[in-house]
C-alpha positions as CSV (number, residue, x, y, z in Angstrom):
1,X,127.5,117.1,121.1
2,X,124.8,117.0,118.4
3,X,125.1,114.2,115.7
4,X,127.1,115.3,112.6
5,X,124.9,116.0,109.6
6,X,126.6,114.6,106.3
7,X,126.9,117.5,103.8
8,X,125.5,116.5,100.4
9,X,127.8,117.2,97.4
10,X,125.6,119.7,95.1
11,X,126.1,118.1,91.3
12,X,124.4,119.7,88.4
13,X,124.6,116.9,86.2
14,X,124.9,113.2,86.0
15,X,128.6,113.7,84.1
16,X,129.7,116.1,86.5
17,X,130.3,113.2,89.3
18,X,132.1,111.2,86.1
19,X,134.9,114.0,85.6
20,X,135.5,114.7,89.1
21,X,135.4,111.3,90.3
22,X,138.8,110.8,91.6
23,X,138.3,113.4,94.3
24,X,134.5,112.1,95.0
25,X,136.7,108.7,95.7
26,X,139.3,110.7,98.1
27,X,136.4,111.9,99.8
28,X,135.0,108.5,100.0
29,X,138.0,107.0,101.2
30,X,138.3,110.0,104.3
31,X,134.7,110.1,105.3
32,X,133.3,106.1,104.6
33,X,130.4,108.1,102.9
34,X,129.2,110.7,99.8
35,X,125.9,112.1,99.1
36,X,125.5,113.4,95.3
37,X,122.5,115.8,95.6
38,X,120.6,118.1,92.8
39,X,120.1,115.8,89.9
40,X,118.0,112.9,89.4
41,X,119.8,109.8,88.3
42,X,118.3,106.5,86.3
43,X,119.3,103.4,87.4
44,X,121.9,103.2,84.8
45,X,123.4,106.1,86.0
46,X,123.2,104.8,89.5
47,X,125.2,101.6,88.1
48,X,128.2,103.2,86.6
49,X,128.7,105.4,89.6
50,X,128.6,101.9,91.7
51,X,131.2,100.6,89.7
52,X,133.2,103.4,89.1
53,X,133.8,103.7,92.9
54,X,134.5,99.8,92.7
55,X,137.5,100.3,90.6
56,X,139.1,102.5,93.1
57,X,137.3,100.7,96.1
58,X,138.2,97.1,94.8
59,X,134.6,96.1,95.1
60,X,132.5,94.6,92.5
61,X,130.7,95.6,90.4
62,X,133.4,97.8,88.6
63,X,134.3,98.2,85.1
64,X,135.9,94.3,85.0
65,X,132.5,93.0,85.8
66,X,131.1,94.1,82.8
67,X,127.7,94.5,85.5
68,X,127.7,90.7,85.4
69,X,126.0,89.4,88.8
70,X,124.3,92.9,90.0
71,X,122.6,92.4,93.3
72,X,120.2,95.5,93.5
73,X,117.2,95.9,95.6
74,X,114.0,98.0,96.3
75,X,113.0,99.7,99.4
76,X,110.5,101.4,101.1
77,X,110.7,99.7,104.8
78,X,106.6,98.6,104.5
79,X,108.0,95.2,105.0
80,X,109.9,96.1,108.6
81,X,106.6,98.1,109.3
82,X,104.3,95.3,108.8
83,X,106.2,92.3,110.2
84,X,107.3,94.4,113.6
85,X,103.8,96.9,113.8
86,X,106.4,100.0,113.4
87,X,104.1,102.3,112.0
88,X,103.7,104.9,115.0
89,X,107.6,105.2,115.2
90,X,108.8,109.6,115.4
91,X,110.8,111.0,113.6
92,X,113.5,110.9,116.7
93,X,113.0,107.0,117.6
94,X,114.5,104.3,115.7
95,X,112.6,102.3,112.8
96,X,115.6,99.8,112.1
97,X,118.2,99.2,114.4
98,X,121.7,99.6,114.1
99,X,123.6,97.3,112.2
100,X,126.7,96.3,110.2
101,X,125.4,94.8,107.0
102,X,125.7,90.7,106.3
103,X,127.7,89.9,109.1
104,X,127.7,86.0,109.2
105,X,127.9,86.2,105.5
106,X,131.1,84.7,103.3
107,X,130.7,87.7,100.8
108,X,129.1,90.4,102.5
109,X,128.2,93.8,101.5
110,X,131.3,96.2,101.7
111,X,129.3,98.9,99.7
112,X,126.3,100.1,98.4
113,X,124.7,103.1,96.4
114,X,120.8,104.2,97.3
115,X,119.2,106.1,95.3
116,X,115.8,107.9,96.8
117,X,114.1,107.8,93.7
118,X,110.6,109.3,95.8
119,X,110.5,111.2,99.2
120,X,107.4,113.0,99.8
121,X,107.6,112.5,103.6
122,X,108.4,115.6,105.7
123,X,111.8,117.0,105.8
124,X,114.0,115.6,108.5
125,X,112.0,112.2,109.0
126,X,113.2,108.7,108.2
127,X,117.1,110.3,108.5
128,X,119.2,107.6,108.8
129,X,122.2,107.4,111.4
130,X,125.6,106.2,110.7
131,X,128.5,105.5,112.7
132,X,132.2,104.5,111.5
133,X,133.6,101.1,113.2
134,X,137.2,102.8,113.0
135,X,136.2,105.3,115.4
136,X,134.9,103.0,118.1
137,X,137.9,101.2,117.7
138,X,139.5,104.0,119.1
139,X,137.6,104.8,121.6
140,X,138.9,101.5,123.3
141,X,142.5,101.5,125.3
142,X,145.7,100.1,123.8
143,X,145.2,96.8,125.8
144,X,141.7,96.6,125.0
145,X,142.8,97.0,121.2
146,X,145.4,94.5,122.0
147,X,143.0,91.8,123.3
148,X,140.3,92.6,120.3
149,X,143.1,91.9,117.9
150,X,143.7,88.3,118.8
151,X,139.8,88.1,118.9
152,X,138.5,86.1,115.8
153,X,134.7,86.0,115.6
154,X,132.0,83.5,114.6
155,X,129.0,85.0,112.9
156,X,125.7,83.4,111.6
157,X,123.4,85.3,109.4
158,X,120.3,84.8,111.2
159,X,117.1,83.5,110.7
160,X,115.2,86.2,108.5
161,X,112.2,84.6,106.0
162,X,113.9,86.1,103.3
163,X,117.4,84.2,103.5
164,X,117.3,80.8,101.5
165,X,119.1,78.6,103.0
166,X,120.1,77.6,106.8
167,X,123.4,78.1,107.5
168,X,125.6,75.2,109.1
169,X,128.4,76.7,109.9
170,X,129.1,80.4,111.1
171,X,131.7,82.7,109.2
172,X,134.7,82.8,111.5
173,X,137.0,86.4,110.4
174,X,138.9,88.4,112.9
175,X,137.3,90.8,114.9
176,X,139.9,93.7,114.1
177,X,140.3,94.2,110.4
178,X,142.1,97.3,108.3
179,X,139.9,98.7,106.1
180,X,141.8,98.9,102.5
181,X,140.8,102.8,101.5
182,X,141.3,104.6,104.7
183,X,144.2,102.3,106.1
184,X,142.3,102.8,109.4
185,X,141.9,99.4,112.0
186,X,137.8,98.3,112.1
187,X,136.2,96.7,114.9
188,X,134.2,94.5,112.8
189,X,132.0,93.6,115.9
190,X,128.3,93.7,115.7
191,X,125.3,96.0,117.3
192,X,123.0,93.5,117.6
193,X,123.5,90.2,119.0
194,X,121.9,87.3,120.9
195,X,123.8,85.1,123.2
196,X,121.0,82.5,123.0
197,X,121.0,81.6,119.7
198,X,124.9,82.4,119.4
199,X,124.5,84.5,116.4
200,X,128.1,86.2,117.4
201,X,130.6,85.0,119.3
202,X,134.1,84.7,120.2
203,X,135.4,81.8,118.4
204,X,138.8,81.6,119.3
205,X,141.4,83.9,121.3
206,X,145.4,84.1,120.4
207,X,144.2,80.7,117.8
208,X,143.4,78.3,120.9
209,X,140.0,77.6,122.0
210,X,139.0,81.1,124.6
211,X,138.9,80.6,128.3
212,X,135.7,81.6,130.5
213,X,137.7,85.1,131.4
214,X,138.1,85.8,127.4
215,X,134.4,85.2,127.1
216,X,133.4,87.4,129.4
217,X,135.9,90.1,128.3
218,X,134.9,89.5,124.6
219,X,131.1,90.4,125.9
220,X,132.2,93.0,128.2
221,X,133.5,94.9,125.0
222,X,130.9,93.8,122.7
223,X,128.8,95.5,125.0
224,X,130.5,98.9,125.1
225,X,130.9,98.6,121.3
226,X,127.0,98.2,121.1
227,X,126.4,101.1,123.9
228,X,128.4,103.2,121.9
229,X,126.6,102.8,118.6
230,X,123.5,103.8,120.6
231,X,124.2,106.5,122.9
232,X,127.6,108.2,121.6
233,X,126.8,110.7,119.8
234,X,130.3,112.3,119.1
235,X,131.0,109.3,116.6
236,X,127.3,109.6,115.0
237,X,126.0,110.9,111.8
238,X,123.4,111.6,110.2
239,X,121.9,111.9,106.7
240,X,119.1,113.6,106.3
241,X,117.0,112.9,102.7
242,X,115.6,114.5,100.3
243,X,114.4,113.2,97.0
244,X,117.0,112.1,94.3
245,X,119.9,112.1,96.8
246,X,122.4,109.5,95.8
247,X,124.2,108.1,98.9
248,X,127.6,106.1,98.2
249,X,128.2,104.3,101.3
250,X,131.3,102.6,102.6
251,X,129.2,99.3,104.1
252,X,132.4,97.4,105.7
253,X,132.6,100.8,108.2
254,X,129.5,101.8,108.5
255,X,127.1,100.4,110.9
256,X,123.7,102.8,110.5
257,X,120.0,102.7,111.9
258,X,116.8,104.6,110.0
259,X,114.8,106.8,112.2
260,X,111.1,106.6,111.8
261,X,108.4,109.7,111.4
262,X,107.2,108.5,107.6
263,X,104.8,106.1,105.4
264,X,106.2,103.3,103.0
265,X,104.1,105.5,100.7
266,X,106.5,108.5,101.1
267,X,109.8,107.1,100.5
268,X,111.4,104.3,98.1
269,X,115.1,103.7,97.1
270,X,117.0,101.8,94.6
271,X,119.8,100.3,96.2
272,X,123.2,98.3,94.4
273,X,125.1,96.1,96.9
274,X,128.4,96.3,96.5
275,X,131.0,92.9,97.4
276,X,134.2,91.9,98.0
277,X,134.0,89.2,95.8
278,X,131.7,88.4,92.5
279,X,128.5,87.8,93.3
280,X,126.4,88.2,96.0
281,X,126.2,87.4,99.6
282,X,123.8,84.4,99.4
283,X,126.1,82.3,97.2
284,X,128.3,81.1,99.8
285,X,125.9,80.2,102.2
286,X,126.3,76.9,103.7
């Protein structure tokens, strides 16, 4: 089965999304994802949307914050092209891998808006692919679900140049969490790991140190979690941009990848990270 295409929500105006936000939320909260599509939006704009989803989403910013500790961000991927010589990546391969955003991270990012402020690329490249965690949690058995629940995780947020501190300690949370909007159980597990470095592992089973047999059976579906990301396309989405689209994306569900097929000089987005907490995820770090 063919990946799902997200269906953009055609606004005519910026207030249009304001009046009907309460069933833009209701969406949100079904699908883990909107796309606002047929106006341009300013980064102001962009800002009250953010954190008028946060007071229905209970993430910051929202109308408390008074848009005190923002954490936006610019992007246009030259950095991932330069650093990993991805510039001959098709429209149909993968230019960033799948991932679940700031794992390893005390305050992660459980949201964010983008907003492709240029795309001059050719329709249908750089798409990027989502996929919710709730729906790979069901694709597991009840006594797999059982064992992931007693699972709790430890979770280092790696060694990228751009993270300013190095982290002592990893982030321990359970590996089975219910998301607040959709009431749904996640499997907060992650697509890309390294056993080497022990970026993600099982750190304890049932609250007592695991045994060799939960190790391997924590792997075992940590690997079918990560094959699924990849190759099921049944659970797969994908969003495919155009300039001025406005994507409102549910970042504690959605692990996503960007396919390739453009220049840095085509594209760039604004981008708002939304949090759990005040602040931003970098403040925590230990």
């Amino acid at each position: 089965m063919p990946q799902k295409i997200i269906e953009p929500i055609i606004v005519d105006s910026f207030e249009s999304i304001v009046l009907n936000i309460d069933s833009h939320v209701d969406k949100f909260s079904q699908d883990a994802i909107v796309v606002f599509r047929g106006v341009p939006l300013s980064r102001e704009q962009q800002l009250i949307i953010t954190s008028l989803f946060g007071d229905r989403a209970g993430w910051f910013p929202n109308s408390t914050s008074q848009f005190k500790n923002v954490w936006s961000y610019e992007e246009n991927h030259s950095f991932t092209m330069e650093l990993y010589n991805k510039y001959d990546k098709t429209k149909d391969e993968i230019f960033l891998p799948w991932h679940l955003e700031h794992i390893g991270h005390e305050n992660p990012a459980i949201g964010a808006t983008w907003n492709m402020e240029k795309f001059t690329s050719e329709e249908g490249t750089g798409n990027t692919l989502f996929a919710n965690i709730c729906d790979i949690y069901d694709i597991f058995s009840p006594d797999e679900q059982a064992f992931l629940s007693k699972c709790r995780v430890g979770a280092f947020y790696g060694f990228a140049d751009d993270e300013i501190a190095e982290q002592k300690t990893p982030v321990i949370y359970d590996a089975v969490q219910v998301d607040k909007l959709s009431k749904r159980n996640a499997l907060r597990l992650s697509p890309v790991f390294d056993v080497q470095r022990k970026m993600f592992h099982l750190h304890s089973f049932d609250g007592i140190e695991p045994t060799f047999m939960e190790h391997e059976m924590f792997w075992k579906l940590s690997t079918r979690f990560t094959e699924s990301v990849y190759d099921n396309e049944n659970i797969q989405q994908v969003h495919v941009w155009k300039q001025h689209d406005l994507v409102v994306v549910n970042l504690f569900l959605m692990v996503h990848a960007v396919l390739g097929g453009f220049k840095s000089s085509d594209r760039f987005f604004h981008g708002y990270w939304a949090h759990a907490h005040e602040g931003s995820k970098y403040e925590n770090a230990q």
